[in-house]
Structure formats: C-alpha cells, structure tokens
N, C-alpha and C positions, 0 to 999 in steps of 0.2 A: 678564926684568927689564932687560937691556942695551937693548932696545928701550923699555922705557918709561922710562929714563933720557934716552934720544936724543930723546924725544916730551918730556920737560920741557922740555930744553935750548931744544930746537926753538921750543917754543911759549914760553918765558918770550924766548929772543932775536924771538921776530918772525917765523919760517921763512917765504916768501911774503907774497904781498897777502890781506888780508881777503876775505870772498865777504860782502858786503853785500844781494844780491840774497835778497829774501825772508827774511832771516835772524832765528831767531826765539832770542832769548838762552837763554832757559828751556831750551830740548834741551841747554844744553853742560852742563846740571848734574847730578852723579852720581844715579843712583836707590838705594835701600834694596834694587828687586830684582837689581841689579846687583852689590852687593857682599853678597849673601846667602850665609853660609856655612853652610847649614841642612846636617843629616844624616837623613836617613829616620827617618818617626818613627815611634816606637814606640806612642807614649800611655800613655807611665809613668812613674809620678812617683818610682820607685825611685830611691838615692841611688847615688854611687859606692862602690864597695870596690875593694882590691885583689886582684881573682879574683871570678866570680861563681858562682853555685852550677850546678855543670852540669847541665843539662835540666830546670830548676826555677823558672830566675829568668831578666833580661836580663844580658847580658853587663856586666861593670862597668864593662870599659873603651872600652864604645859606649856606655854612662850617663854616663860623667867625659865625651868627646869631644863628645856632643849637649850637657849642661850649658854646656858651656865655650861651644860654637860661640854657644847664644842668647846667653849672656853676653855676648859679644861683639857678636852682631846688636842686641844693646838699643843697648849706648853706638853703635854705627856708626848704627843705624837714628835711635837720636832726634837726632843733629846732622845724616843726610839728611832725616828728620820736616821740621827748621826750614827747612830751604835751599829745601826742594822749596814748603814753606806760603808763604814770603815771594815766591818767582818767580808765586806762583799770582795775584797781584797786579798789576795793570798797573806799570808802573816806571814811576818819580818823574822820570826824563830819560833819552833816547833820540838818542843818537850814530849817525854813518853807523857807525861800528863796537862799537857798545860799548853796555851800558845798566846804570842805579842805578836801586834798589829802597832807598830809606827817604831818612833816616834814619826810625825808629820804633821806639817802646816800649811793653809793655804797662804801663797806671798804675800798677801794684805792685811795678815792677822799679825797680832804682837803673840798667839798663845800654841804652843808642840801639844799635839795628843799624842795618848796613847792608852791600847785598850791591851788587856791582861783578861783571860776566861783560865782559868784554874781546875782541872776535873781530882773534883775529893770527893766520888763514892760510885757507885751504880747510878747512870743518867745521872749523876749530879754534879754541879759546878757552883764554883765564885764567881765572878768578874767585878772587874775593877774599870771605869774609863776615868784616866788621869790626864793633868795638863800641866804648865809649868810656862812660864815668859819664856818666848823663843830664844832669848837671849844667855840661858842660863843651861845647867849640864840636867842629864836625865835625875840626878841625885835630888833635882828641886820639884820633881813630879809630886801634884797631890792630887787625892781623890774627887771628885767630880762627881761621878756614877760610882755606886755600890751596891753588889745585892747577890742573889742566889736565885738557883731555880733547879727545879728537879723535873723529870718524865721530859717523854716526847711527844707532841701531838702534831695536827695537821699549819695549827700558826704559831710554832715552838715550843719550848716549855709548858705543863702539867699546871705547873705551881710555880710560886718563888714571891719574892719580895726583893724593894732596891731602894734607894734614897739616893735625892738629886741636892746639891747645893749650890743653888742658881749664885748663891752671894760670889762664892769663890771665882766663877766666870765672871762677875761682874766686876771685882776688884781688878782681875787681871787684864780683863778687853771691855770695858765699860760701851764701847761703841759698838762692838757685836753682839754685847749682853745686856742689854740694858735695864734688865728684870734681876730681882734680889728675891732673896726666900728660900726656902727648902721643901720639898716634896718627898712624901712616904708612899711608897704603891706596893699592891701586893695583889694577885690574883691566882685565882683555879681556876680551870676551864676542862675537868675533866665531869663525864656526864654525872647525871642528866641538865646540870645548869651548870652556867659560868658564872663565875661571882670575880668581880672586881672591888678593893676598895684604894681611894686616892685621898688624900690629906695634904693640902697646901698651906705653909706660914707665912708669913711676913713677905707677903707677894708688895712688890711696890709699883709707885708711879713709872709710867704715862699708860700703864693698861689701867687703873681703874680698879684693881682687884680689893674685894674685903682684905681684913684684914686676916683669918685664915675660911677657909673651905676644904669642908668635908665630903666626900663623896663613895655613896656603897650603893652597889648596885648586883641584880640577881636578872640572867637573861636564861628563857628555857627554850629549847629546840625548835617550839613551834613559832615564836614571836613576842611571845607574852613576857613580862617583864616590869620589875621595880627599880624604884631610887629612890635614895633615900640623901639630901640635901641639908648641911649644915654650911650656915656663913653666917659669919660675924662682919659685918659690914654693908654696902651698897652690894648687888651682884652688878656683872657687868650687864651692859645693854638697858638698865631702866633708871632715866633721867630724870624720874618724878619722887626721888628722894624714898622710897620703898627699899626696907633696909627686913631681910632676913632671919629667921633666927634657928627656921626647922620647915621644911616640904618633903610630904613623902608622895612620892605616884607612884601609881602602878597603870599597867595598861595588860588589855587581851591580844590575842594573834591578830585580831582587827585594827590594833592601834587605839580602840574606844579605850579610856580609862577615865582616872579618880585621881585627884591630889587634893592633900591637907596640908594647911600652913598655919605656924606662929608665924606671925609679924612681930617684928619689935619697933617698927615704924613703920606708919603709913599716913594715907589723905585723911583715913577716917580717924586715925587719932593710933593712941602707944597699945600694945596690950591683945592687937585683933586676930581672929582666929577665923582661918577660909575654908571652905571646902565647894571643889569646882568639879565637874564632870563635865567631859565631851566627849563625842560621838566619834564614828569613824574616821570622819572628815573633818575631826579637828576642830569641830564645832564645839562652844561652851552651850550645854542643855540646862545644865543646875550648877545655882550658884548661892552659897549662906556666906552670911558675916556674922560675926558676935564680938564685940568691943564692950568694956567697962562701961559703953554706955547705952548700952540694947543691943540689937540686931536686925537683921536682913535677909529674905530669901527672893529669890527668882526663879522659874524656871521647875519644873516639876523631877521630884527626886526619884520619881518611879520609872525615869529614864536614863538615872547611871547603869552602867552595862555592870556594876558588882552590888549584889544583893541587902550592903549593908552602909551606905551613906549614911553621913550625920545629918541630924534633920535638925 
C-alpha cells in the first residue's frame, strides 16, 4: 500500500516527462479483470448461515465470502463497464500528452460525461471520469472517477489506484443511481501475484450494503488464493440477522480451503468466533465455534487441506 501511495503522489505531481511516443490513452484505464475479486466457484446458490452442515452442504462462510466478493465485483465492475465503453470511442481531442472523450449523454439521462486520461511520466497517467446536469455548460463538470495507474500489462494497467463517489451520481440522476457512498480501489497485478484491495462507505438502501466493507485479496498463477473481509454491518445475501466484523479465506489451486471469522452477531449469541474448511467441491469437512459461552466442533480437522486449523 506504501507503494501505491508513492505511485499517486508521484503521478498526481508530475514524476518525469510524458512518453508521448505511440501513446495510446485507453491502456491507462483500470479493467474489471484487474480488480476481480472472485473466489472459486462453486455453482451454488446456497445462502449464508453461521456454520454449515458438515459433509452435506457448502461451507457457510465460503457462501457469505463468494456472495460478498460478487457484490462487490457488480458495483466495481459496472463503473469499470462505463470507463472501459466510453475509451472504446475515438476521443473528441487529442493532446501531445493527454485525450477527452465526450462530453455525451444517453437521451434519457438528466447527467453529460466526460472522461479525461492525462499522461504525466513513463506509462503513467491520471484520469478523471466527470459528469455535470445536462443542462448546464462544461464549466459544471465534477469528478466522479479519479485515479492513476502506471505499467502495462495483458488486462491494463501494472498498478494504480481511483475512488468513485457514487453520492454525486446519485444527487444528480437519482433514478439511474440509486446507490450512495464512495469506494477506494487500488490493485497490482504484476507477478508473481495480483493483489487487489477495495473499500466501500456509506453504501445505501435498497441493496442492503453494511455500512462500509473492506476487501484485500492476493491471487497466485496457479489458482491459489486469499481474502481478507471486513463489514461493519449485515453482508448482503444472509437474512438470518448475521452481522460480520472479520473473515479471512484462503484456498489452494483445488479450490479446497480454510476461513476464520469474528462475528459480531449471530444465532449463537454476540462475541463468536468460526473457523470452516471445505473440500474441493465446496463441501464444509470441519467446523468450530467458540462464544462467551463455550463451544463447538464438527467434523474432523485433520481434513483441512492447510496444515494448521484452529482446533
């Protein structure tokens, strides 16, 4: 993260001269498969609980952590969806360093975009996606999307980081936006792992979101991979009043893995701590509880696929 602090800085002062040669704006903008924080899928539309039934069902808390992760990939994927549709367009002016796309609206919108990619250094860029009431001159554009990114790779950008503020679309087209909050995202993807991390606030009604969610996650070459889950809130998808506070999984190139959780609500009461393994197939093998007032196991521990379960 230190490093991708020093890549904003970097790139919002200027760090070096432009590489103008050949430069095509469109690579500096983040992709969908780039900040993908998918988890091995299962193909089950099973819901969350706290605890899943051992050797019968999927693990619960690989249900709540895949739930969560699309959740997530929806809002990140449809604001890269726009960026990536509007670059796919020749741009409206074309600078030795810099190019704008729009302004433009679809007829049924009240809101004009427009996207700005800025080249300030070697492979490196700004961009800006802005909007404004259709009604109004380009002078009223504000920011929307903001971020950097540096390198090139095979799904865009090396590195960077950007922040969305869903509020500002929502004040302006509340009938196309209907979601509030603001989101932080920042990812690497150069070897031998990709790391993603995303951070959403003050997400609002009618999706259901906590109140913010954290998300960092580590994918390596061969399939193997972690996450690491923070909410303060309900996650979406579990209707049985299970309220989150910390879930970390991990899994192998099999998809078998391991998750730990705080609960800071649940059936069994405030306070409880899980730990779940399942199999290749998504199966829950071992299952502990520990609450303020005892605990619980199921399921034999000598069948998580990583050497060091809590017993």
């Amino acid at each position: 993260m230190r490093k991708q602090l020093l890549l904003w800085v970097c790139l919002l002062t200027g760090c070096g001269a432009a590489d103008t040669s050949n430069l095509s704006f469109s690579k500096a903008l983040p992709s969908r498969q780039a900040l993908d924080v998918s988890v091995p899928d299962a193909g089950t539309g099973a819901t969350a609980s706290a605890g899943g039934p051992v050797g019968t069902g999927p693990s619960g808390l690989y249900v709540l952590t895949r739930q969560t992760s699309a959740s997530v990939n929806q809002e990140v994927g449809t604001v890269l969806d726009t960026v990536v549709s509007i670059a796919q367009n020749p741009p409206s002016a074309v600078g030795p360093d810099s190019a704008r796309w729009g302004p433009f609206s679809d007829a049924l919108s009240p809101v004009a975009w427009e996207l700005v990619v800025q080249g300030v250094g070697p492979a490196a860029y700004a961009f800006t996606l802005q909007l404004r009431p259709k009604s109004e001159a380009d002078a009223g554009f504000q920011p929307f999307l903001q971020g950097a990114s540096q390198g090139v790779g095979a799904d865009g950008p090396n590195q960077g980081t950007f922040s969305v503020d869903f509020g500002l679309a929502h004040q302006l087209d509340p009938v196309g936006y209907p979601q509030t909050g603001q989101l932080v995202a920042a990812w690497q993807t150069q070897a031998p792992a990709r790391e993603v991390q995303l951070h959403l606030t003050g997400m609002s009604p009618p999706t259901g979101w906590p109140t913010a969610v954290g998300v960092g996650a580590v994918y390596a070459a061969d399939g193997s991979g972690a996450l690491l889950l923070d909410a303060d809130g309900t996650p979406l998808g579990t209707a049985n009043g299970l309220e989150v506070g910390h879930v970390t999984s991990r899994w192998n190139a099999t998809g078998a893995g391991q998750a730990e959780a705080d609960l800071l609500q649940a059936d069994a009461g405030p306070g409880a701590q899980l730990t779940e393994c399942w199999d290749e197939s998504f199966v829950c093998v071992y299952f502990s509880e520990e609450t303020p007032d005892g605990g619980a196991q199921e399921g034999d521990a000598s069948a998580c696929v990583f050497a060091n379960p809590p017993g």
